[in-house]
Backbone as a printed PyTorch tensor [residue, N CA C, xyz], in Angstrom:
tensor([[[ 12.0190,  -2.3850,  -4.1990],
         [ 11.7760,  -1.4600,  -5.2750],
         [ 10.2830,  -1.4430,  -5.6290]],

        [[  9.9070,  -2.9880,  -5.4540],
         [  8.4280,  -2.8920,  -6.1580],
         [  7.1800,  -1.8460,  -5.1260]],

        [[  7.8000,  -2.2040,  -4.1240],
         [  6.5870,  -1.3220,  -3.0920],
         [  6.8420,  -0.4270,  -2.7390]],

        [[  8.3820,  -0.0270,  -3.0370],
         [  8.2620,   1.8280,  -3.1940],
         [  7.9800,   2.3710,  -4.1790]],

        [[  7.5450,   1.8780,  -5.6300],
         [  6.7830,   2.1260,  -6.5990],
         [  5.2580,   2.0040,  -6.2850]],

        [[  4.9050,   1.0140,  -5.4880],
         [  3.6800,   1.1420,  -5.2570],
         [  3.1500,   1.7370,  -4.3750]],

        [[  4.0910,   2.4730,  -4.0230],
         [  3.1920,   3.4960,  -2.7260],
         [  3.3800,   4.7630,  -3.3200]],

        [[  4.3860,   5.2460,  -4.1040],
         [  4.2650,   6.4270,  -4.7640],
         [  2.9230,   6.5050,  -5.7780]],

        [[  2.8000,   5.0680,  -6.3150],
         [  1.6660,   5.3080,  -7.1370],
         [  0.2490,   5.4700,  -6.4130]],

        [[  0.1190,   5.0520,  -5.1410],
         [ -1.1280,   4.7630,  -4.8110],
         [ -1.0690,   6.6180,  -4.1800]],

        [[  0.0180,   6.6650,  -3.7840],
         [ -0.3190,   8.4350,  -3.0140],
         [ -0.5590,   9.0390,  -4.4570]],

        [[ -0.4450,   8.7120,  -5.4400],
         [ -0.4410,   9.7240,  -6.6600],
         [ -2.3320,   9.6210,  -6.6650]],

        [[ -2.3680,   8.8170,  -6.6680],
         [ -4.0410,   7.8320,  -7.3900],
         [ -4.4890,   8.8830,  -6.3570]],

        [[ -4.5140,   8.5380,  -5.1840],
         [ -5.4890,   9.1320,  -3.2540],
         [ -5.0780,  10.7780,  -3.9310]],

        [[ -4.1270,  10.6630,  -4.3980],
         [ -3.7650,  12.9080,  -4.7150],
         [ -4.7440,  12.9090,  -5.9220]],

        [[ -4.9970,  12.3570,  -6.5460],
         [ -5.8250,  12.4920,  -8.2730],
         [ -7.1810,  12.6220,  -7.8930]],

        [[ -7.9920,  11.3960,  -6.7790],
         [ -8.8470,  11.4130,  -6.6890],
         [ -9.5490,  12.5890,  -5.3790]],

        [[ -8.3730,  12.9060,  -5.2920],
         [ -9.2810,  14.3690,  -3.7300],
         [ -8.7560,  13.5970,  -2.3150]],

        [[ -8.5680,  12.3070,  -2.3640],
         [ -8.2620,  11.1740,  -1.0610],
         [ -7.1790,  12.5080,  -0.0730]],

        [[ -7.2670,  12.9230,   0.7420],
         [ -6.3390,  13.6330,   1.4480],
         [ -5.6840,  12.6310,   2.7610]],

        [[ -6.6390,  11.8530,   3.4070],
         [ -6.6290,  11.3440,   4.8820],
         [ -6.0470,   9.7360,   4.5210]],

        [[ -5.1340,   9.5620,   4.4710],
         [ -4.8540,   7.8620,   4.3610],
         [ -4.0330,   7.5540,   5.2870]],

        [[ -3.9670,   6.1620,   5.4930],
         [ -3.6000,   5.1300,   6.2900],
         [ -3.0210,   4.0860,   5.5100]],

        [[ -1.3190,   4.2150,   5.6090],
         [ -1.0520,   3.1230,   4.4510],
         [ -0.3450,   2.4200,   5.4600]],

        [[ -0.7870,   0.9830,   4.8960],
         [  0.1140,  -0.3580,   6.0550],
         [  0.8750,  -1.0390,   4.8310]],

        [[  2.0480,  -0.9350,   5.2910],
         [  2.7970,  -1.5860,   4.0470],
         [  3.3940,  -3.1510,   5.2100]],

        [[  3.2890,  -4.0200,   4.4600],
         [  4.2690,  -5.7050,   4.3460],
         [  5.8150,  -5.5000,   4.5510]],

        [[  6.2900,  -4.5460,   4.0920],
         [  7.7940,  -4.2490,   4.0140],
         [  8.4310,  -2.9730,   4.9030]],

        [[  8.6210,  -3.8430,   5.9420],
         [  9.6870,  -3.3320,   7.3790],
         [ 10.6470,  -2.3530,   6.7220]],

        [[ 11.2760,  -2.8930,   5.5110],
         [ 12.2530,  -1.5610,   4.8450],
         [ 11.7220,  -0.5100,   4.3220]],

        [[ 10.0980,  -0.7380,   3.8650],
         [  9.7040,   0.7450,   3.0170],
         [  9.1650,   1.4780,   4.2010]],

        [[  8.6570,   1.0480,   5.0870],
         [  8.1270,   1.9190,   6.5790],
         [  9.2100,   2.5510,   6.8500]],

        [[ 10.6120,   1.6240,   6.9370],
         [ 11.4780,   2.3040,   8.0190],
         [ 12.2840,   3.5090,   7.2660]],

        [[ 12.1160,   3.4730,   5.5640],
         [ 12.6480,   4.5200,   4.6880],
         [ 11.2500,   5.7310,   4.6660]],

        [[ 10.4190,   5.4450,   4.9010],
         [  9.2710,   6.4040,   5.0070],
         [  9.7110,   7.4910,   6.1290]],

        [[ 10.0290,   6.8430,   7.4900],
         [ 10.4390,   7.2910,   8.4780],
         [ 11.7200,   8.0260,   8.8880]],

        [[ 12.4880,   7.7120,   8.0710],
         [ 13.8260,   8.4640,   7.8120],
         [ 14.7190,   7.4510,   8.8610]],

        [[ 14.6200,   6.3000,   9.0400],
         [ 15.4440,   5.3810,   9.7680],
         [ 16.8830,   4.6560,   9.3690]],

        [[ 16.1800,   4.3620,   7.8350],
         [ 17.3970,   4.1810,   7.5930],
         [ 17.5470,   4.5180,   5.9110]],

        [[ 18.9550,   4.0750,   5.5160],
         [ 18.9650,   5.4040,   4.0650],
         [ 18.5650,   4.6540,   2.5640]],

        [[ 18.0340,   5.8530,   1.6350],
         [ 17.2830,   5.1610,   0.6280],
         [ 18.1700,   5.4680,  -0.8130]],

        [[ 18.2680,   3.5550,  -0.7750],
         [ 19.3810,   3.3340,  -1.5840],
         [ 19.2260,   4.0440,  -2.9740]],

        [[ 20.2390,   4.4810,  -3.6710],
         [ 19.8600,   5.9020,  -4.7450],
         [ 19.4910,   5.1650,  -5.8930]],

        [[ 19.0000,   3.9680,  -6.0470],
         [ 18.5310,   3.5580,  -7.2740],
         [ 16.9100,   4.1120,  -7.1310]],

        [[ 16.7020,   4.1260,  -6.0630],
         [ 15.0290,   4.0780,  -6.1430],
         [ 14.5200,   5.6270,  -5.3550]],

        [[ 15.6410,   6.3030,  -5.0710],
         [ 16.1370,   7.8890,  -4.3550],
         [ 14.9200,   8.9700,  -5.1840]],

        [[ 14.8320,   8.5790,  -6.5180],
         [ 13.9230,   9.6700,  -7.4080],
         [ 12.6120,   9.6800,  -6.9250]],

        [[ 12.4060,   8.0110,  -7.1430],
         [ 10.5940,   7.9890,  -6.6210],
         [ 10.4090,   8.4570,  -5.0670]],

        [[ 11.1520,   8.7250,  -4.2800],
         [ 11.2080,   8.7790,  -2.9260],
         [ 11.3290,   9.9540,  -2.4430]],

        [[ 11.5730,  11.0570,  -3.6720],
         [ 11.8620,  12.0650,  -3.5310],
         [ 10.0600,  12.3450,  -3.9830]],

        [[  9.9860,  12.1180,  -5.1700],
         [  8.3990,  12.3000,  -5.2300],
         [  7.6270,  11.7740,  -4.7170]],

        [[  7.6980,  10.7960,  -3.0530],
         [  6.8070,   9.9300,  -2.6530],
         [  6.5540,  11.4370,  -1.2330]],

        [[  7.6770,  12.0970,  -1.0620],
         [  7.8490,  12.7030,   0.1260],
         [  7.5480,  13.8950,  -0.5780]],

        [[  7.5520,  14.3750,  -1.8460],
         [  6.9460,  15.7580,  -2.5060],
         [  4.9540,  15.1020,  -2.1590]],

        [[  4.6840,  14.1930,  -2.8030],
         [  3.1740,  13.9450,  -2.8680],
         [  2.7290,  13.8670,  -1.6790]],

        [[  3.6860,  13.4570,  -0.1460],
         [  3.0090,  13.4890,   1.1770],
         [  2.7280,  14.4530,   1.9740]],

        [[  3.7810,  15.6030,   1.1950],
         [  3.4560,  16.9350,   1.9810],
         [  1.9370,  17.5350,   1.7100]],

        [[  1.4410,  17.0640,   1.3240],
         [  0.0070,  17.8330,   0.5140],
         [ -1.1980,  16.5200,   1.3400]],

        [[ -0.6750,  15.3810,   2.4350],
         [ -1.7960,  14.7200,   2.9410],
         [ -1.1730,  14.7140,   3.8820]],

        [[ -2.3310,  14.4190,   4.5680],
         [ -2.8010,  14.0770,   6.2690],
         [ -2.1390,  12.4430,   5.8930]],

        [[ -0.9340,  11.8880,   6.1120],
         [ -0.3800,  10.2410,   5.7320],
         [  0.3160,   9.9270,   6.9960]],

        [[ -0.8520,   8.1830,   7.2880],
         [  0.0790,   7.3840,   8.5290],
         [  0.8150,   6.2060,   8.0440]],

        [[  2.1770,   6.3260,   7.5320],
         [  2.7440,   5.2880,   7.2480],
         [  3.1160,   4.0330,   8.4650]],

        [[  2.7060,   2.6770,   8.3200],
         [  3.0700,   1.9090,   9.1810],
         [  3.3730,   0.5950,   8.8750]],

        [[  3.8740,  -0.2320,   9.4540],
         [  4.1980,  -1.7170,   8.6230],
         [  3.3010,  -2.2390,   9.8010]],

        [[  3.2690,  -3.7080,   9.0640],
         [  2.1550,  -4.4620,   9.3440],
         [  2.4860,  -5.9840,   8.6230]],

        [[  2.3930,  -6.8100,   9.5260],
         [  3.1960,  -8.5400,   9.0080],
         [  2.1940,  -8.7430,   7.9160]],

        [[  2.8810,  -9.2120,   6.9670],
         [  2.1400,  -9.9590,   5.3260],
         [  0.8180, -10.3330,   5.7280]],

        [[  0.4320, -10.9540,   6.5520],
         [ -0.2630, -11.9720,   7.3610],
         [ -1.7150, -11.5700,   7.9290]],

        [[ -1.6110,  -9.8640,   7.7920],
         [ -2.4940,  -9.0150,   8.8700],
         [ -2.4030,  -7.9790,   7.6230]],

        [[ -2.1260,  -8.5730,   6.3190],
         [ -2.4260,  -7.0900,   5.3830],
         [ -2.9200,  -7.8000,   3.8490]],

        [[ -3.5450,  -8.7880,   4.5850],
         [ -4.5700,  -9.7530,   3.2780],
         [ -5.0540,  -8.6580,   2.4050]],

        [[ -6.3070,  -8.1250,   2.7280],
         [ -6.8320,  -7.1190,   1.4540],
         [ -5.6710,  -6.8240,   0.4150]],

        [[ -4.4340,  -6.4320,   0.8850],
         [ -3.3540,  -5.7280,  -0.0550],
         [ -3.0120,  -6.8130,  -1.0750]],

        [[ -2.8290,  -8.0680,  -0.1310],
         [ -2.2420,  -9.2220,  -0.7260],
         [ -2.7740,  -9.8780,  -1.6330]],

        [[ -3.9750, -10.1000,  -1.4780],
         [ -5.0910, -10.2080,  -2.3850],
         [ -4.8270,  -9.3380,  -3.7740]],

        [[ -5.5100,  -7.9400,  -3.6200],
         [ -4.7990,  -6.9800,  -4.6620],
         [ -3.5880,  -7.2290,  -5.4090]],

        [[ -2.7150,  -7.7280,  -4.5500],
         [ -1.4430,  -7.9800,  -5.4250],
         [ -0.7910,  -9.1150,  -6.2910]],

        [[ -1.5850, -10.1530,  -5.9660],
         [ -1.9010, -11.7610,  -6.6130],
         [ -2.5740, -11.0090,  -7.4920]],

        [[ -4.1510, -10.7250,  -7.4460],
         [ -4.9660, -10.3610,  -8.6860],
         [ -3.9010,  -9.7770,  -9.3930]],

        [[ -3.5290,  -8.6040,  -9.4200],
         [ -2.2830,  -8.2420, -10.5500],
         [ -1.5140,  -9.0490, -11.1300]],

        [[ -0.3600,  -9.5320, -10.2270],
         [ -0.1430, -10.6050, -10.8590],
         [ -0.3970, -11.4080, -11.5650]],

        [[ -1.0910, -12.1270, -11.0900],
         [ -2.0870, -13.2830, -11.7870],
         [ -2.6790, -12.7920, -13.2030]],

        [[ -3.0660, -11.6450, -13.4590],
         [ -3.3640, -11.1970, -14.5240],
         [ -3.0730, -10.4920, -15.2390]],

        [[ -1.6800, -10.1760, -14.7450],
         [ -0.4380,  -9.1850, -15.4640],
         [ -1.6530,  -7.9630, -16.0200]],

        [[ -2.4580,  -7.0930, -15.6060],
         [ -3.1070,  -6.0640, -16.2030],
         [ -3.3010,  -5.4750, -14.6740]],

        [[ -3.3630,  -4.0920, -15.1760],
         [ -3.2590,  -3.0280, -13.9910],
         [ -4.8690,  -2.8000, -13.7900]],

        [[ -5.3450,  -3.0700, -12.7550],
         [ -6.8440,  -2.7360, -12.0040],
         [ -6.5140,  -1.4120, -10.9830]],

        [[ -7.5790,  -0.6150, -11.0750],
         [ -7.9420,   0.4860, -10.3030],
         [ -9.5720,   0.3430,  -9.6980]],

        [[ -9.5590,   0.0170,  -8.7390],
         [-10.8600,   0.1870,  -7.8840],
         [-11.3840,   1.3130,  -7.0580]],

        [[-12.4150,   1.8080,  -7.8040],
         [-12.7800,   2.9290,  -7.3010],
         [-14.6620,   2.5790,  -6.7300]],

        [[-15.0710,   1.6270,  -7.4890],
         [-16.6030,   0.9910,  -6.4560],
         [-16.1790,  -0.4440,  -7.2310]],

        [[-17.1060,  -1.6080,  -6.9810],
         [-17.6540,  -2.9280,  -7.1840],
         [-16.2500,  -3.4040,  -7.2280]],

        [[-15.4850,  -3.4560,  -6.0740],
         [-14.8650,  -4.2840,  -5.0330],
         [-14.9720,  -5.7820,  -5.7350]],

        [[-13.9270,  -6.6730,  -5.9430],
         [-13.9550,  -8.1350,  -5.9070],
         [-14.4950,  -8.5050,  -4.5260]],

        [[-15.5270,  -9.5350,  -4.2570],
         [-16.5500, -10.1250,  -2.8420],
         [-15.1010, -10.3260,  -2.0320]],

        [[-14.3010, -11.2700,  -2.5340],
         [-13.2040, -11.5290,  -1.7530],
         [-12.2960, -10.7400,  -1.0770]],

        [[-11.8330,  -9.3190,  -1.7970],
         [-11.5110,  -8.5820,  -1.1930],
         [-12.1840,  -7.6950,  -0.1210]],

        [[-13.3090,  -7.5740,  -0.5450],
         [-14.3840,  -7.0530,   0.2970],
         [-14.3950,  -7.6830,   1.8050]],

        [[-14.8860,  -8.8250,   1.4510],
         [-14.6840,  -9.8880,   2.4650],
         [-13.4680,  -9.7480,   3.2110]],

        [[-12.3660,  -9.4290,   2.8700],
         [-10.7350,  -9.3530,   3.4610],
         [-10.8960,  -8.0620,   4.1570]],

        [[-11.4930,  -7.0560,   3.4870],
         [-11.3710,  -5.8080,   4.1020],
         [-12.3340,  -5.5700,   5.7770]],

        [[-13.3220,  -6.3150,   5.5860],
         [-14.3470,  -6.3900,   6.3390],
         [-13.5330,  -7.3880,   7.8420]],

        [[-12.7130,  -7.9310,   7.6500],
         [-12.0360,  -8.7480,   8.7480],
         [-10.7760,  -7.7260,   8.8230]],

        [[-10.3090,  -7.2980,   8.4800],
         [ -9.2100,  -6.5220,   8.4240],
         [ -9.5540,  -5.1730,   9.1640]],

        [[-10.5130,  -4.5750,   8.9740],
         [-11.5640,  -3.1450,   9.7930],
         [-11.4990,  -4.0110,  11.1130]],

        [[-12.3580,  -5.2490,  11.3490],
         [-13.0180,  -5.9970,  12.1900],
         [-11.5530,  -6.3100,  13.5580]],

        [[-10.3820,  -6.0670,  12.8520],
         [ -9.1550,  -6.6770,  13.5400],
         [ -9.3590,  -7.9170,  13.4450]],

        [[ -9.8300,  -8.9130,  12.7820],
         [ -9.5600, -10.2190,  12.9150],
         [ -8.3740, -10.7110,  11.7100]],

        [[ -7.5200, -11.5430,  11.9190],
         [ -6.6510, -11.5710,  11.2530],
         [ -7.1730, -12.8370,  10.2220]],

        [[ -6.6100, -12.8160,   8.5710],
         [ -7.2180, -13.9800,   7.8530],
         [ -5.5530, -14.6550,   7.7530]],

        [[ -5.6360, -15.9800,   8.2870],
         [ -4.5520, -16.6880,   7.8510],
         [ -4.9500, -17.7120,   6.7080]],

        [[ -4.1470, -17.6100,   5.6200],
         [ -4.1250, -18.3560,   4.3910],
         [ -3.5460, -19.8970,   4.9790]],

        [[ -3.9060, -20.6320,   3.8240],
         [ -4.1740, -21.8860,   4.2190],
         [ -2.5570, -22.0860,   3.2220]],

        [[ -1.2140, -22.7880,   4.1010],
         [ -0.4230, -23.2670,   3.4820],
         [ -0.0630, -23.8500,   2.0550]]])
């Protein structure tokens, strides 16, 4: 539920700000494979999904999954939230760390977290 909320919100944010061209790698094998029409989307969460597929018709969108492991930058992002229960929007001056994550993540090098 939580990351099909968060992908409707982030296509809303990329639609608000002009963003047309994205590349979303989601952690969750089930929200890719409901993106894709693979398999069926259970009707509790059917509304946002209906507006996730109204907001995609209007972008150029490559939905794809991608292991937890190989999608640090996101993960990162999503601890900070956590961790600080307050909603951040980054639009310039990047946390170094994420920066840093993103820069290996472009690079294809994978960051494995330390157990």
């Amino acid at each position: 539920m939580a990351e099909s909320r968060a992908l409707l919100d982030g296509l809303l944010l990329c639609s608000q700000i002009g963003v047309r061209r994205i590349a979303v790698r989601v952690d969750s094998k089930l929200v890719a494979s409901w993106y894709h029409l693979k398999y069926k989307i259970p009707w509790t969460i059917l509304r946002w999904w209906n507006k996730i597929r109204e907001t995609a018709r209007d972008l150029d969108l490559l939905v794809s999954h991608v292991y937890k492991e190989l999608n640090a930058p996101a993960d990162a992002m999503a601890n900070m939230g956590f961790s600080t229960r307050t909603d951040h929007t980054f639009l310039s001056d990047f946390p170094t760390r994420i920066v840093g994550l993103a820069r290996l993540d472009r690079l294809g090098v994978p960051y494995f977290r330390k157990a």
